[in-house]
N, C-alpha and C positions, 0 to 999 in steps of 0.2 A: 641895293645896299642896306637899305633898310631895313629888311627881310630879314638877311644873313644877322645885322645887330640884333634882333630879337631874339634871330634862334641862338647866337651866341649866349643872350641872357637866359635861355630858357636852358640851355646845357650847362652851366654855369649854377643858376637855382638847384637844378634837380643834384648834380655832381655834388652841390652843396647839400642838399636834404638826404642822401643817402650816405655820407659818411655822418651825418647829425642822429641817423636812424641805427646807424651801424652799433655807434658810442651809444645811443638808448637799449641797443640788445644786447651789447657788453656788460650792461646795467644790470639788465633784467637775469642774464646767466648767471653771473655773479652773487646775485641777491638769490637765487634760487639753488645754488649750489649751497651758501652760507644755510640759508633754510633748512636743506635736506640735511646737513652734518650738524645740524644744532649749533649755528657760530665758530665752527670751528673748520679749520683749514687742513691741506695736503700737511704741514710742518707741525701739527700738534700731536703732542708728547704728554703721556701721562708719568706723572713722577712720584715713583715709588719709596722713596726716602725721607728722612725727615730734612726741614728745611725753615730753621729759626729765621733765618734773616734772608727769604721770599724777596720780599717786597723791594730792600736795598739791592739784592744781587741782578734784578730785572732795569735797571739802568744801563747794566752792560749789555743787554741782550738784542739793540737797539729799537730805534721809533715805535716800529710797530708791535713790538713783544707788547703780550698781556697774557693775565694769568687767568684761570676760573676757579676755582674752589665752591665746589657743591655741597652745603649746609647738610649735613647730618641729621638735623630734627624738621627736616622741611624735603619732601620730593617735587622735585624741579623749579628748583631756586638757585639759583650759582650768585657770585659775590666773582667780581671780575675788576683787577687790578691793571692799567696801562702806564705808559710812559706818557700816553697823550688819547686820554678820554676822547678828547673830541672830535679824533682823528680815525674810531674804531669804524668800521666798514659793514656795519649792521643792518640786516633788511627793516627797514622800517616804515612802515605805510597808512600811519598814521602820527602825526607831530613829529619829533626832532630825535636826534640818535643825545647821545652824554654830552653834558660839557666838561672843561675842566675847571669848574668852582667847587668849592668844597660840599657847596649843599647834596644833602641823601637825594640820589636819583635812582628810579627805575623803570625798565622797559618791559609791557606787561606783552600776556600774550592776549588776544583777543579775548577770551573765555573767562580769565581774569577777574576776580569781584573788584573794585577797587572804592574807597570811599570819596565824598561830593567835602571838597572845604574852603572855603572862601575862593571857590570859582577854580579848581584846581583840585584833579585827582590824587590820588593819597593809595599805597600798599601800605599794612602794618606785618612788620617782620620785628621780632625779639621786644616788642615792645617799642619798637621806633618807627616814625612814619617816615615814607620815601614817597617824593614826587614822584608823579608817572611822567613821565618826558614823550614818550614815546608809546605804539604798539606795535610789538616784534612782526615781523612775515611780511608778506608781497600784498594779501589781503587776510580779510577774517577768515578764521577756520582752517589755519597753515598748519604746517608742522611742529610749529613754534607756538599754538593758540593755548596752552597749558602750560607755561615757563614764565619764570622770574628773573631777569638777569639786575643786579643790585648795582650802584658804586656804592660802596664804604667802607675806605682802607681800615677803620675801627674794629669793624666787624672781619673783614679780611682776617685781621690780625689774629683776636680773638677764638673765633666760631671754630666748632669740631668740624674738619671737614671730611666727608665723603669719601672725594677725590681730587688731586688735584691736577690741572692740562695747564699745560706751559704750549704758548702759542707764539706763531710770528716764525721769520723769515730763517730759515737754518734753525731753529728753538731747539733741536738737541743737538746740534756741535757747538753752539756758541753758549748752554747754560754749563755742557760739560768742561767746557775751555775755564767756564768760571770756579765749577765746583766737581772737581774733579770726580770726588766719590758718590755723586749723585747716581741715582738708579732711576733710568727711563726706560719709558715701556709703549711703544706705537699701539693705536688703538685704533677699533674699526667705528670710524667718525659718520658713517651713514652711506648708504645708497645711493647717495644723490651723485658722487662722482664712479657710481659707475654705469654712468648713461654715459652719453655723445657729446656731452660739454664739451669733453678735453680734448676730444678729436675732430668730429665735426664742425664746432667754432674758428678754433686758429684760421682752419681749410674757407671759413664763409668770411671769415672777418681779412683775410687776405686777398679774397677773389675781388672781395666790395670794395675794398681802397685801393686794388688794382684800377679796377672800373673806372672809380671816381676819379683816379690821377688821369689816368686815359682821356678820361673824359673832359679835363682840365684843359691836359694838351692840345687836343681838338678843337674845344673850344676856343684858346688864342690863336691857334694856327690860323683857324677860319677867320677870325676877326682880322689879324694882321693880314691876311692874303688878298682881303678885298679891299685895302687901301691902297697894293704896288702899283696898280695906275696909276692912283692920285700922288704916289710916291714920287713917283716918277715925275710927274709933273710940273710937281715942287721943286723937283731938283733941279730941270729945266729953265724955269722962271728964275731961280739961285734965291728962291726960299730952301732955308736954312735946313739941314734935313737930321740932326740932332731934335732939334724942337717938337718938330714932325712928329720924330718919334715920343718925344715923352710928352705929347699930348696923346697918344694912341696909349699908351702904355699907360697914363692918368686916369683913364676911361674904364677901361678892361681890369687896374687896381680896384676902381670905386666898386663895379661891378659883383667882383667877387667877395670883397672885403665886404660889400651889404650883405650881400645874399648870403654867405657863410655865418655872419654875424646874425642875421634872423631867424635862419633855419637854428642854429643853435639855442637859441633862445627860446624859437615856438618848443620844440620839440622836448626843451630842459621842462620848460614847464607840466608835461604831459606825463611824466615820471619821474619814480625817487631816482637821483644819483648817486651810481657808489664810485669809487675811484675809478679811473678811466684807463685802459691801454696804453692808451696815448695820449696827452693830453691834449685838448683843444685848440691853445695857441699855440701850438706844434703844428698841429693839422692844417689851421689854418693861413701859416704862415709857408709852408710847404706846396699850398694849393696858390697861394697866390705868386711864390716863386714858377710853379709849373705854367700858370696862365702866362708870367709876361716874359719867360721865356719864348714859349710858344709864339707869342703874339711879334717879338720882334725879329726872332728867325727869317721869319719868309720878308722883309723890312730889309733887314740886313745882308742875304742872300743877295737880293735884287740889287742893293747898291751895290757889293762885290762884283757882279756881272756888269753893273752898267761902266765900273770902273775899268775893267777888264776890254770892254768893246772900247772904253776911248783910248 
């Protein structure tokens, strides 16, 4: 019996570490798609029209809309407008992505000169200096190791731009919903989506949370099955067999609720996070519904049948 509780926790651990590893490669896709397209997404729209009042008309656009506006007197510098800074989904592999405080931020690319000032790097753009928060890419020497990306609705405002991409979730039916006679124009945002991302992925990130529920299941089955002796026994004696169970079921919670809980942890620490598929207390809360299911089935079965034989 012993045996079996081990291996239960060892199928349990790993079921646990590989959707922990799964959410770390959704990470890593993620951040390297953002790379390959220069920050910018499947829904980004270049807007060809003029557009005084930008900045207020992007509240409707929701959460995750942001703008970029590429600076005129500067090559590869964007000035980037959100509804929620600190919510943007940026590859970053070195310090912290935006916040939303007012102070001038920016995310350099590795290559980047930046100046040393009271313990805190410094870009000087138009005459203003900008925190470095962050540096752009997965590491040094990315696609991004030459870019400037700024907050400063100021200068937003202001600056001759370029060009301007409207980004986020539907970004051309919901800015034209706002502004009817706006002119968008799709634009070819990089290479990077047209690798195996968007096929390959779904197909791996499905097989593996397959696996890992499977392997959930299994795991309580086998726990729960090598108690129906002792089940049984309990019942015999006319200990309680409610109890019975929710101490088997206490056991097998603690179990997976660890091991879920550390694997996530080791593995966050190991690399940057960007937003998740799925999120984690989701995950985890879905695996541990599969464990004690599993685990009380064959529990349950067995009292049916013992009920049935008297």
């Amino acid at each position: 019996m012993r045996a079996k509780s081990v291996s239960v926790f060892l199928i349990i651990a790993t079921a646990s570490t590989l959707i922990a590893l799964l959410g770390q490669y959704w990470f890593r896709q993620q951040a390297l798609l953002l790379e390959g397209s220069h920050l910018y997404t499947r829904d980004a729209v270049l807007l060809k029209s003029e557009s005084p009042k930008l900045l207020e008309r992007m509240k409707g656009l929701g959460d995750d809309a942001r703008v970029f506006i590429e600076l005129d007197a500067y090559e590869g510098v964007r000035v980037v407008a959100a509804n929620n800074m600190a919510s943007l989904p940026f590859p970053v592999h070195n310090g912290t992505g935006f916040t939303n405080s007012a102070t001038r931020e920016a995310l350099v690319g590795s290559d980047i000169e930046t100046q040393q000032r009271n313990g805190a790097r410094y870009v000087t753009l138009e005459n203003e200096h900008y925190k470095v928060v962050g540096v752009l890419g997965t590491k040094n020497g990315s696609a991004l190791q030459n870019e400037i990306v700024v907050k400063d609705n100021e200068l937003f405002r202001r600056a001759p731009a370029r060009s301007i991409v409207i980004d986020g979730s539907e970004a051309a039916t919901r800015y034209s919903e706002i502004d009817p006679g706006a002119v968008l124009e799709g634009f070819d945002y990089g290479v990077a989506r047209r690798t195996t991302v968007d096929t390959v992925t779904p197909i791996l990130l499905g097989v593996g949370y397959l696996l890992a529920a499977l392997s959930y299941l299994f795991a309580g089955w086998l726990y729960g099955s090598q108690y129906v002796p002792q089940y049984r026994v309990m019942h015999l004696l006319g200990f309680s067999r409610r109890l019975f169970i929710v101490r088997r079921l206490t056991v097998v919670a603690c179990i997976a609720v660890v091991s879920f809980a550390v694997t996530q942890r080791l593995i966050a620490y190991a690399s940057t996070s960007l937003p998740l598929l799925i999120s984690p207390p989701l995950l985890g809360l879905t695996a541990l519904c599969l464990a004690l299911v599993a685990t009380i089935t064959p529990l349950l079965l067995d009292g049916r049948r013992s009920g049935d034989d008297a």
